[in-house]
N, CA, C and O atoms as a GROMACS GRO file, in nm:
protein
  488
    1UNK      N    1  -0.643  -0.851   0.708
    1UNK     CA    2  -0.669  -0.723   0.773
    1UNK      C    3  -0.804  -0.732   0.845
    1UNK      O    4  -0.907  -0.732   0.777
    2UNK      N    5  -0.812  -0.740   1.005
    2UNK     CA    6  -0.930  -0.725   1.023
    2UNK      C    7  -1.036  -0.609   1.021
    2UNK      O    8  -1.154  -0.632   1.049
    3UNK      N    9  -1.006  -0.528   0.998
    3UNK     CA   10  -1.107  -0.411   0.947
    3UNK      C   11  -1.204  -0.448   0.867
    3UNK      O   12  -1.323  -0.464   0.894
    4UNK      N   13  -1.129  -0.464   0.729
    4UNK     CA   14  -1.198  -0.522   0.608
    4UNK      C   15  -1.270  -0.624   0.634
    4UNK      O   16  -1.386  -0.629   0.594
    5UNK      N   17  -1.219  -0.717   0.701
    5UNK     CA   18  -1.287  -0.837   0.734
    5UNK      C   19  -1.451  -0.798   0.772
    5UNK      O   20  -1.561  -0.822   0.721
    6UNK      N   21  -1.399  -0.722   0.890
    6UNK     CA   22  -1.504  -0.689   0.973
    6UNK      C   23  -1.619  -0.592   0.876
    6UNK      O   24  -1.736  -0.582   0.912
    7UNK      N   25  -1.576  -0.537   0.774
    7UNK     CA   26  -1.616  -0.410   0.680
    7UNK      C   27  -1.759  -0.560   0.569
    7UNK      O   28  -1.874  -0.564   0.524
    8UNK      N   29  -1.617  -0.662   0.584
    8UNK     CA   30  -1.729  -0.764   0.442
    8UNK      C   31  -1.854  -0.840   0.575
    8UNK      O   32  -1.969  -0.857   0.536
    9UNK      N   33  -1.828  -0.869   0.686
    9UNK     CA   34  -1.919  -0.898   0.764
    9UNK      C   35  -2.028  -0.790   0.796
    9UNK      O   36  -2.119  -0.815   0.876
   10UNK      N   37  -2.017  -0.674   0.736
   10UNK     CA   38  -2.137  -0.585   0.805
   10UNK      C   39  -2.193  -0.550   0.634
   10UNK      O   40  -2.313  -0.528   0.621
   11UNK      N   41  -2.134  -0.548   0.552
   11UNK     CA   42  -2.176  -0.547   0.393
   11UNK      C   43  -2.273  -0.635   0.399
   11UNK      O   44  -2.391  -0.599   0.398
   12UNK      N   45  -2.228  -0.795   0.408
   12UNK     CA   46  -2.312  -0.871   0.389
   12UNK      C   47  -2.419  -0.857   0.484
   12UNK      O   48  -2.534  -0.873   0.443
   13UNK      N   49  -2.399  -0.830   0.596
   13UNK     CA   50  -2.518  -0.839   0.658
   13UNK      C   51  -2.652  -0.772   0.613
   13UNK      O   52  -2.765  -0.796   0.655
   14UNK      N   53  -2.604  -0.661   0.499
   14UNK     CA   54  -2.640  -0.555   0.485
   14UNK      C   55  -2.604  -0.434   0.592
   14UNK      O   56  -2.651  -0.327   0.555
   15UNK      N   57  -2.570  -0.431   0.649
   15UNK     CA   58  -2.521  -0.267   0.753
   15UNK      C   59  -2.454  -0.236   0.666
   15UNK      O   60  -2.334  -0.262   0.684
   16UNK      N   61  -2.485  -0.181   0.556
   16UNK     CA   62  -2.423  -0.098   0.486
   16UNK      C   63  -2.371   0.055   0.534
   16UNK      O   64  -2.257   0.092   0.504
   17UNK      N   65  -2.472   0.149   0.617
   17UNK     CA   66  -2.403   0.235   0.707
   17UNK      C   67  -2.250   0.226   0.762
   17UNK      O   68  -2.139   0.279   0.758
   18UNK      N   69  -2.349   0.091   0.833
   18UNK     CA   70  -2.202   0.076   0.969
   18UNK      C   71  -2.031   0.030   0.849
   18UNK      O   72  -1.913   0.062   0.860
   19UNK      N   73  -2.097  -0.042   0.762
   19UNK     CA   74  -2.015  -0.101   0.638
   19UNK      C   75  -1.891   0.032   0.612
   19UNK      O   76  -1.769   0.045   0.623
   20UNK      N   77  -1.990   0.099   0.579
   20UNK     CA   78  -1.900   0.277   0.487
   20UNK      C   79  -1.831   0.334   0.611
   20UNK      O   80  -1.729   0.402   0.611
   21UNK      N   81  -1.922   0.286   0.744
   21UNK     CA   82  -1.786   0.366   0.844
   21UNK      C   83  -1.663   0.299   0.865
   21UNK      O   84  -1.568   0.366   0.907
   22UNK      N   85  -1.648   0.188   0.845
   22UNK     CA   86  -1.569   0.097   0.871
   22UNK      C   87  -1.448   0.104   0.757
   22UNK      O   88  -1.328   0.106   0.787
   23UNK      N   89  -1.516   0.107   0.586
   23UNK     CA   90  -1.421   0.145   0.518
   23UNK      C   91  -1.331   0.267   0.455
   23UNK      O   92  -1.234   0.284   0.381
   24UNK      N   93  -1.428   0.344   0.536
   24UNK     CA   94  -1.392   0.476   0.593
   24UNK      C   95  -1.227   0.531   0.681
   24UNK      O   96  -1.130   0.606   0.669
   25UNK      N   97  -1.264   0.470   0.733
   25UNK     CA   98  -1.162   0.455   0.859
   25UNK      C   99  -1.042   0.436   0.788
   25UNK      O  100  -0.959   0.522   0.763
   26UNK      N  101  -1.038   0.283   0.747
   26UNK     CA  102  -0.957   0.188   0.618
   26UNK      C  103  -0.859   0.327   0.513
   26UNK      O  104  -0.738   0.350   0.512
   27UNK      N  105  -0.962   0.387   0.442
   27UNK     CA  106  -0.951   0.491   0.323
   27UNK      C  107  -0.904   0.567   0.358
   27UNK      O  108  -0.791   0.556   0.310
   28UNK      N  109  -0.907   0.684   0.439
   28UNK     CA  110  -0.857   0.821   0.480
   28UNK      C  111  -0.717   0.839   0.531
   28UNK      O  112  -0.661   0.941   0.570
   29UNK      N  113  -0.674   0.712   0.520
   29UNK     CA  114  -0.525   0.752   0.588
   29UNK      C  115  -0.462   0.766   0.446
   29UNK      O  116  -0.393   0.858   0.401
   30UNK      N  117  -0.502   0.656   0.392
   30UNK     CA  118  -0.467   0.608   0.230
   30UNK      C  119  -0.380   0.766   0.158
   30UNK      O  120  -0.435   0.876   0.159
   31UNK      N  121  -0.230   0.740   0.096
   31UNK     CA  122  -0.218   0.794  -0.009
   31UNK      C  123  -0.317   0.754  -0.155
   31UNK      O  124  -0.391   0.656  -0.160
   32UNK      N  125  -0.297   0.856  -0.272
   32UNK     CA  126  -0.397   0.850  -0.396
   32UNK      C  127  -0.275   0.717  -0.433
   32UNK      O  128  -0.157   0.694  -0.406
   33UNK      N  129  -0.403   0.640  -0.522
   33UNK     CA  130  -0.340   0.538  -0.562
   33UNK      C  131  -0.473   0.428  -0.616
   33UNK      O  132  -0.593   0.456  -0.605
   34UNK      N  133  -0.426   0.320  -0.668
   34UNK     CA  134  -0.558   0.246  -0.637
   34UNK      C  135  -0.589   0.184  -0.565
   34UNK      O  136  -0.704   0.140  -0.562
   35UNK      N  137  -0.475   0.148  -0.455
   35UNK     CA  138  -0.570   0.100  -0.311
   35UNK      C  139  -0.693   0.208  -0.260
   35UNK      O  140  -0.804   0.164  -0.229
   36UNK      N  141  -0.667   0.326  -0.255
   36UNK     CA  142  -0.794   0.413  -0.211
   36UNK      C  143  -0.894   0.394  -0.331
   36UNK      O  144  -1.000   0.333  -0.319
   37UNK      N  145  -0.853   0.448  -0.441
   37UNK     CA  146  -0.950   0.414  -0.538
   37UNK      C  147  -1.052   0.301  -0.514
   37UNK      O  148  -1.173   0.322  -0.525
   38UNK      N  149  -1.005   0.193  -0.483
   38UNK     CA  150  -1.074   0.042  -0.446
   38UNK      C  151  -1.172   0.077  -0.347
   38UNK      O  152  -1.293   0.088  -0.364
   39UNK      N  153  -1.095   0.098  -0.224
   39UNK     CA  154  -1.179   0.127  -0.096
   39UNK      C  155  -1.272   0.221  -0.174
   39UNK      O  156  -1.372   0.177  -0.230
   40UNK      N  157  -1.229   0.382  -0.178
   40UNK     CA  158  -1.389   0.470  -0.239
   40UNK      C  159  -1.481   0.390  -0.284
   40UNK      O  160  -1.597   0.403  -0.244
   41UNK      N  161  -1.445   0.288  -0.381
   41UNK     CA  162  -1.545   0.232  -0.479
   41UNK      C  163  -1.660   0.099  -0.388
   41UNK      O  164  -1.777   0.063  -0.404
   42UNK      N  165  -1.551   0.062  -0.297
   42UNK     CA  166  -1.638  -0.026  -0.235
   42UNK      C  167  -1.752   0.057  -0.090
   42UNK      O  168  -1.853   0.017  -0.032
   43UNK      N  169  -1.654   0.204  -0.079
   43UNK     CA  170  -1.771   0.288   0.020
   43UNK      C  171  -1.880   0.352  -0.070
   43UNK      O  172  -1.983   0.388  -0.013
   44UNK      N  173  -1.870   0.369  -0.200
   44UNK     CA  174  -1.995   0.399  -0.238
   44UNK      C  175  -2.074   0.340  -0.290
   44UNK      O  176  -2.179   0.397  -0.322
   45UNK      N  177  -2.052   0.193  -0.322
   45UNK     CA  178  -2.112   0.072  -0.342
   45UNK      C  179  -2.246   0.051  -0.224
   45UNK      O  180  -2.368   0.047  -0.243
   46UNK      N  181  -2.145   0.039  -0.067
   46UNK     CA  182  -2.250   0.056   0.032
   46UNK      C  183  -2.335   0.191   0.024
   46UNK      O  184  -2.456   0.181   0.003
   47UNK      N  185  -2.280   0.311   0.039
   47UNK     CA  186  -2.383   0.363   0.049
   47UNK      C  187  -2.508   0.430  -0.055
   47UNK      O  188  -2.588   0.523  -0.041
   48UNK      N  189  -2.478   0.329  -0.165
   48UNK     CA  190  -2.535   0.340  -0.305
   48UNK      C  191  -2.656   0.222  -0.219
   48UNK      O  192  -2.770   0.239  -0.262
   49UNK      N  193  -2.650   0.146  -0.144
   49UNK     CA  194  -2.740   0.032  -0.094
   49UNK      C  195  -2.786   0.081   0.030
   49UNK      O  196  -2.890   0.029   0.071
   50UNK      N  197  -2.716   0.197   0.122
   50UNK     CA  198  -2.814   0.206   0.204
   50UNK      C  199  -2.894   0.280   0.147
   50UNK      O  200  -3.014   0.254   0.164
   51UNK      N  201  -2.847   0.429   0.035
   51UNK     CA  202  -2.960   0.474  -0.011
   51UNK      C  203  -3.060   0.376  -0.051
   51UNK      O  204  -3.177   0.412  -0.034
   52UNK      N  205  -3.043   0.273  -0.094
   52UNK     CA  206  -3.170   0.182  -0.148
   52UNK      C  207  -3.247   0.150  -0.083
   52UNK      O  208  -3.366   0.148  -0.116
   53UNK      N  209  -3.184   0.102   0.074
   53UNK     CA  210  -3.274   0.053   0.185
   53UNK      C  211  -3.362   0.201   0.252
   53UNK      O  212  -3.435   0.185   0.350
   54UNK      N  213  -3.350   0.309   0.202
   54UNK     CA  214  -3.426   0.403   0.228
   54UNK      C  215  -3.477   0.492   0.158
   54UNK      O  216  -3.502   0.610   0.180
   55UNK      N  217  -3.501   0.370  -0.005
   55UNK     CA  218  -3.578   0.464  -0.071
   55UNK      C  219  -3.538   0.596  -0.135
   55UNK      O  220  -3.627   0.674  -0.169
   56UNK      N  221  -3.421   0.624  -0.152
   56UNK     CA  222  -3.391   0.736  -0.203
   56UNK      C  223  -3.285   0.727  -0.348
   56UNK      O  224  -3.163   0.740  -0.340
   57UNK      N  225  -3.342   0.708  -0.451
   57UNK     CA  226  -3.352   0.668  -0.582
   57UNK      C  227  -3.234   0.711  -0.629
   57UNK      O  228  -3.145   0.637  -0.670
   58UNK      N  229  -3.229   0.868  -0.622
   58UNK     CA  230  -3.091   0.915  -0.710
   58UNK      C  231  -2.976   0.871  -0.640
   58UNK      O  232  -2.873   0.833  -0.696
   59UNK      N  233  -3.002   0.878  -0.468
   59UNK     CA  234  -2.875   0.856  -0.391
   59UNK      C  235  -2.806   0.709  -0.453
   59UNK      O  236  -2.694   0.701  -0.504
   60UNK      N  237  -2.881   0.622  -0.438
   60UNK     CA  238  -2.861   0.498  -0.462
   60UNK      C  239  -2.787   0.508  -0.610
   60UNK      O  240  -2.666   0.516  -0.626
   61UNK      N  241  -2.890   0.506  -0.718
   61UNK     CA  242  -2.847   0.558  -0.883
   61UNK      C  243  -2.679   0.608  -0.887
   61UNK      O  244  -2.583   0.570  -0.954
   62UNK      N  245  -2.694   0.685  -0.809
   62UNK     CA  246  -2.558   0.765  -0.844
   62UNK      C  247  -2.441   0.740  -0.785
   62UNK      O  248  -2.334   0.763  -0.841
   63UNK      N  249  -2.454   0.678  -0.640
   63UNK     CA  250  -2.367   0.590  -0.587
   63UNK      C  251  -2.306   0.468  -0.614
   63UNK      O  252  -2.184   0.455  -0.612
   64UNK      N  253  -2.410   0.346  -0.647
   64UNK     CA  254  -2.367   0.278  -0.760
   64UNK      C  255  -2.293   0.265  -0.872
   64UNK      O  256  -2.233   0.163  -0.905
   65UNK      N  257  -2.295   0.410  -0.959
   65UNK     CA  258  -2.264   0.430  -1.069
   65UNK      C  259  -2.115   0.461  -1.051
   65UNK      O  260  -2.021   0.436  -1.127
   66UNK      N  261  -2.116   0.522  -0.934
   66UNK     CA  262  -1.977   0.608  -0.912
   66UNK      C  263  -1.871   0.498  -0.865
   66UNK      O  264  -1.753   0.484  -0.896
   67UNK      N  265  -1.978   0.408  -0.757
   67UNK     CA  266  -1.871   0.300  -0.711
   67UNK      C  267  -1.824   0.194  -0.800
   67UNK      O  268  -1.711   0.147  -0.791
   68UNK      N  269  -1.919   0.153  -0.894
   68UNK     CA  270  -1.873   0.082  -0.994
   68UNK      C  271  -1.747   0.097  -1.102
   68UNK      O  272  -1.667   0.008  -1.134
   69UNK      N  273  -1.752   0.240  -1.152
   69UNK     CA  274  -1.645   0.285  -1.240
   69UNK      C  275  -1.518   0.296  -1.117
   69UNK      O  276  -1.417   0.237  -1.154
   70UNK      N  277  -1.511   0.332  -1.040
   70UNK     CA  278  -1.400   0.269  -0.926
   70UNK      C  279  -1.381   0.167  -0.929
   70UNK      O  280  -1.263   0.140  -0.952
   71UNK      N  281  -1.454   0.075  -0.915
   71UNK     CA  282  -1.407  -0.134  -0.922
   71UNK      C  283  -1.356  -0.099  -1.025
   71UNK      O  284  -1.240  -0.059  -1.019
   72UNK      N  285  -1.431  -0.103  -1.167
   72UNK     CA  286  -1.383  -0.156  -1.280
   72UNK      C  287  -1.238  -0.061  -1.307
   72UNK      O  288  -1.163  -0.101  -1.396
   73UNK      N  289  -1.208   0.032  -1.249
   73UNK     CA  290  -1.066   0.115  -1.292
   73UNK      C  291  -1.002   0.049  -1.236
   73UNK      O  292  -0.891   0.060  -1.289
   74UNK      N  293  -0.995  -0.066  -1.100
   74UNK     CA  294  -0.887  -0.120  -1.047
   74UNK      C  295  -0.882  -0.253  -1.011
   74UNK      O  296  -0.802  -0.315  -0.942
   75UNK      N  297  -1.009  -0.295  -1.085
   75UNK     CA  298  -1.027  -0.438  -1.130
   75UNK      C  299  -0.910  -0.517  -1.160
   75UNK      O  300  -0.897  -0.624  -1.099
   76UNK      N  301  -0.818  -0.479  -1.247
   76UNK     CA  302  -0.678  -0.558  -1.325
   76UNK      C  303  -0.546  -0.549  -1.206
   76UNK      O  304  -0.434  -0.597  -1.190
   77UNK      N  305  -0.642  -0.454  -1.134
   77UNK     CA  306  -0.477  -0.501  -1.026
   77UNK      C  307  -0.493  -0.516  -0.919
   77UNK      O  308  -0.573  -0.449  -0.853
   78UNK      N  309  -0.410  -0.625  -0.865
   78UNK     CA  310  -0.451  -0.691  -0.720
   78UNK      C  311  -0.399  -0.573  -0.614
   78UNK      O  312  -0.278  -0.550  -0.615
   79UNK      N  313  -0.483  -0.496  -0.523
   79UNK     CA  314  -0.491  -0.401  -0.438
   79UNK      C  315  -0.508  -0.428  -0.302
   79UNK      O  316  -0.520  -0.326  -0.234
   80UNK      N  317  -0.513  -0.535  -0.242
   80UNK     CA  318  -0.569  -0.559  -0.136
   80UNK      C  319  -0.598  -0.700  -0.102
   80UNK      O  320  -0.664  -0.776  -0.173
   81UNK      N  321  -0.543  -0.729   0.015
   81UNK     CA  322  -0.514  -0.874   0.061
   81UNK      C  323  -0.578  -0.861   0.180
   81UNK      O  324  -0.578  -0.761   0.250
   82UNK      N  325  -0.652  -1.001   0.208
   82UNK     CA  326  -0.703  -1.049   0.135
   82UNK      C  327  -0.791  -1.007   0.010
   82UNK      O  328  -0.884  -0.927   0.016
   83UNK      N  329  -0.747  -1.076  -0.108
   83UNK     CA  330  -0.824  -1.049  -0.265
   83UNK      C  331  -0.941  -1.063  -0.217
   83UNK      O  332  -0.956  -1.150  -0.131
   84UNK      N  333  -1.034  -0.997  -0.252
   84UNK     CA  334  -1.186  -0.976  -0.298
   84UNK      C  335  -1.213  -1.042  -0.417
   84UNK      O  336  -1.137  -1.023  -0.512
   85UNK      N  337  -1.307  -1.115  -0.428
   85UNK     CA  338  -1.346  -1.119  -0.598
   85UNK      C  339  -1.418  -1.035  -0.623
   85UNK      O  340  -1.517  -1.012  -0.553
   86UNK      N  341  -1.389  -0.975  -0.717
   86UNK     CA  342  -1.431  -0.866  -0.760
   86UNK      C  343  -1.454  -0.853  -0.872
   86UNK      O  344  -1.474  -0.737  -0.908
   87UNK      N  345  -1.463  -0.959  -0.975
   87UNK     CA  346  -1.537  -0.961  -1.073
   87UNK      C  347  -1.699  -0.999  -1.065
   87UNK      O  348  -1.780  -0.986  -1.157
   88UNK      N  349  -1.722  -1.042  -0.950
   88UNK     CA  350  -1.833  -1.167  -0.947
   88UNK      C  351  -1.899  -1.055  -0.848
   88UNK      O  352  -2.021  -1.075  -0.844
   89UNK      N  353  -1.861  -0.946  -0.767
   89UNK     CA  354  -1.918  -0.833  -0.699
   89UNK      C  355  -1.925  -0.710  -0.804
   89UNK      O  356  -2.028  -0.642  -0.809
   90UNK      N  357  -1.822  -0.685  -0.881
   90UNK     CA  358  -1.904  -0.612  -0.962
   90UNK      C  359  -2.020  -0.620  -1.078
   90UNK      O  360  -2.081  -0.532  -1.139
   91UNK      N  361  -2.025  -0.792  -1.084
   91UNK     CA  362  -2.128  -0.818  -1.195
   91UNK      C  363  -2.260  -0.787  -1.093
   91UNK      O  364  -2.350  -0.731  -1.156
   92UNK      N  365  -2.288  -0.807  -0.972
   92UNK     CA  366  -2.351  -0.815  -0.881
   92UNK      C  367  -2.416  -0.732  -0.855
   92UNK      O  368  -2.528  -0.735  -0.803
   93UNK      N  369  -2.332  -0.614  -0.902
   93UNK     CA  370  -2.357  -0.465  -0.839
   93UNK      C  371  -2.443  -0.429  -0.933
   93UNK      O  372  -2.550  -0.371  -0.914
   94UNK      N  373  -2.388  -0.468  -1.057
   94UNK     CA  374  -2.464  -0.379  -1.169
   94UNK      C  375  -2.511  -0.454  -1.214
   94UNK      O  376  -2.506  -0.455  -1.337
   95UNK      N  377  -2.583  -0.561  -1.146
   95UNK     CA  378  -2.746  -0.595  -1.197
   95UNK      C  379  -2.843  -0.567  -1.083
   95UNK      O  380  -2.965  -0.583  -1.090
   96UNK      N  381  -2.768  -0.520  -0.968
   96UNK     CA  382  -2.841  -0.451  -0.872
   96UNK      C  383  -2.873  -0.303  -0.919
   96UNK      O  384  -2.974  -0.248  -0.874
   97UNK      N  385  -2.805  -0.249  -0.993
   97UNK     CA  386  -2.832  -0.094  -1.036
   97UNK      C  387  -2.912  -0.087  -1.100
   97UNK      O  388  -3.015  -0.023  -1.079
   98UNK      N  389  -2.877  -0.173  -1.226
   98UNK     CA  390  -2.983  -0.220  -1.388
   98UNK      C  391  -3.125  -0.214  -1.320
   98UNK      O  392  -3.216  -0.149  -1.372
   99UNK      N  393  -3.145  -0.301  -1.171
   99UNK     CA  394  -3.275  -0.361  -1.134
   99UNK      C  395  -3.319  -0.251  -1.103
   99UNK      O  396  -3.435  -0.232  -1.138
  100UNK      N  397  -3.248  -0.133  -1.025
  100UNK     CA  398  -3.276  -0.025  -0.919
  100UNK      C  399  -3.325   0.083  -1.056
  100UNK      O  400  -3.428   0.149  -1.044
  101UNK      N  401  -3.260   0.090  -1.155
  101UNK     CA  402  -3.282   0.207  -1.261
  101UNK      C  403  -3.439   0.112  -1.348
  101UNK      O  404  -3.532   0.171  -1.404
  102UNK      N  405  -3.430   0.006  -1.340
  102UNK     CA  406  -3.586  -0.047  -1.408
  102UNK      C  407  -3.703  -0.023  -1.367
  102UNK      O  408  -3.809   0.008  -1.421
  103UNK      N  409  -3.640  -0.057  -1.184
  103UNK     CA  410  -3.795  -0.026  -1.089
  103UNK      C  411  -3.842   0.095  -1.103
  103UNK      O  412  -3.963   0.122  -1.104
  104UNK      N  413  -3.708   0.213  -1.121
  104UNK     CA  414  -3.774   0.387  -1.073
  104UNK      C  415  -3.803   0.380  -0.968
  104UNK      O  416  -3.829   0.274  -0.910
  105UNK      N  417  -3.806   0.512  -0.912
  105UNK     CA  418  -3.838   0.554  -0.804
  105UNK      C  419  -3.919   0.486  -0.725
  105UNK      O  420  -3.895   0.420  -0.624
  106UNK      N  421  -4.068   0.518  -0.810
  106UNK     CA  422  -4.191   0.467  -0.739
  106UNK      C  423  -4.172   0.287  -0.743
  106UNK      O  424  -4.271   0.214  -0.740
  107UNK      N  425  -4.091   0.256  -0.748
  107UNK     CA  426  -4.086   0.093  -0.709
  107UNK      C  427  -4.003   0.034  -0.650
  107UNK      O  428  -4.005  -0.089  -0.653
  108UNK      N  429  -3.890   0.112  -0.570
  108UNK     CA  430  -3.771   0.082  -0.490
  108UNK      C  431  -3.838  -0.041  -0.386
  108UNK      O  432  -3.760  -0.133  -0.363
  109UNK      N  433  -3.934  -0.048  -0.340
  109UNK     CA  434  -3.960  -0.122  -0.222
  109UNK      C  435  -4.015  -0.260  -0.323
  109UNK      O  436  -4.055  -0.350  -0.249
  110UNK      N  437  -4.025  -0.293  -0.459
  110UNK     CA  438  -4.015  -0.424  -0.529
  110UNK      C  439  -3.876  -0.489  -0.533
  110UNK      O  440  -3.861  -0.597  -0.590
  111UNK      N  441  -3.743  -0.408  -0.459
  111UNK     CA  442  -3.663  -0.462  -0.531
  111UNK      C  443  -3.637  -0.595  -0.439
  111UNK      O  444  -3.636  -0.597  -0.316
  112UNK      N  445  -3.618  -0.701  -0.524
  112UNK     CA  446  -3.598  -0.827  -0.474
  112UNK      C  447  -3.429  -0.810  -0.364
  112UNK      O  448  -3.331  -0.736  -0.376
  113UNK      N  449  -3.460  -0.902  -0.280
  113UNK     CA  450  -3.334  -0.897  -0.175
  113UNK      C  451  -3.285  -0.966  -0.232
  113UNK      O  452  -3.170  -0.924  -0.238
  114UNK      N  453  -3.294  -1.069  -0.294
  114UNK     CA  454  -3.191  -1.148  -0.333
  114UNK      C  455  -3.092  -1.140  -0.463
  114UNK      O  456  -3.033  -1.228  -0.527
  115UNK      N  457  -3.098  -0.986  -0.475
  115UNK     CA  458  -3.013  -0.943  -0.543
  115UNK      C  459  -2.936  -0.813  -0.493
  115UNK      O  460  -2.891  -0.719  -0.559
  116UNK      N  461  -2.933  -0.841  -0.348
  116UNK     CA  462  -2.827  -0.745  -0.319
  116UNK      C  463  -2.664  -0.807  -0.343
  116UNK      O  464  -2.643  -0.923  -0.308
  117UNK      N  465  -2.607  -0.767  -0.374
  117UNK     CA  466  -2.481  -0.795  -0.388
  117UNK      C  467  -2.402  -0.874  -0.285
  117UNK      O  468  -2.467  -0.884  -0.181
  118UNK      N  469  -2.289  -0.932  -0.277
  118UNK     CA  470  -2.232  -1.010  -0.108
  118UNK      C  471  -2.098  -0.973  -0.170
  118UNK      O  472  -2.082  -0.958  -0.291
  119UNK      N  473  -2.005  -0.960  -0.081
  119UNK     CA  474  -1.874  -0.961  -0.059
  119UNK      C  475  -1.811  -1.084  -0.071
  119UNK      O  476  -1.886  -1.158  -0.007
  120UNK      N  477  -1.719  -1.153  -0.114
  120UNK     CA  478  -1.651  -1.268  -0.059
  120UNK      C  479  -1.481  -1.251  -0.100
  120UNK      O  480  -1.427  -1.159  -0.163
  121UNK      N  481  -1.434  -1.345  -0.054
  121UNK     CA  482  -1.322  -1.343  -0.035
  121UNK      C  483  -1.238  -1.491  -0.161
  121UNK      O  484  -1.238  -1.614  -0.153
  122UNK      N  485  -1.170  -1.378  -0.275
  122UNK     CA  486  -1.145  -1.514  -0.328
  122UNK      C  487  -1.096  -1.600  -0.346
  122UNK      O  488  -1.147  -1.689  -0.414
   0.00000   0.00000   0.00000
């Protein structure tokens, strides 16, 4: 699907913005199910990271949190082709959160880049 494709090329880049519009698009046509479930979880993943890239603590906190319990509800079933790994992105995520809830607020701009999360394809 090139959407997605195009959705894990702007993730990684970090364009996490442009990322959530993209899986946006993807999501909204979507009947309930866990293909949407998936997508939500991977749009608030990004914008759990752009909040990060701008400093805004709870946005991030709570986005994360929300997108994560989405992966892990649809973790066990294959939703979407090309497969994502998605064990190895959600471990990713939530040591990006762990890091983001250690720093607090007043330390968002310590957080190391090299623990933003990446997309891949497995």
């Amino acid at each position: 699907m090139p959407r997605l494709t195009e959705a894990i090329y702007l993730f990684n880049r970090q364009a996490f913005f442009e990322c959530h519009e993209v899986l946006e698009d993807l999501w909204r046509p979507l009947p309930s199910g866990p293909e949407k479930t998936f997508l939500q979880g991977l749009i608030q993943i990004a914008v759990g990271l752009h909040h990060l890239q701008n400093q805004n603590f709870i946005g991030a906190r709570n986005k994360l949190q929300s997108g994560l319990e989405k992966l892990e509800a649809t973790q066990r079933q294959s939703v979407y082709q090309p497969p994502i790994a998605l064990s190895s992105f959600i471990q990713d995520s939530r040591q990006a959160l762990e890091t983001l809830i250690s720093l607090g607020p007043e330390r968002l701009d310590a957080f190391p880049q090299d623990l933003m999360p990446h997309l891949a394809i497995d």
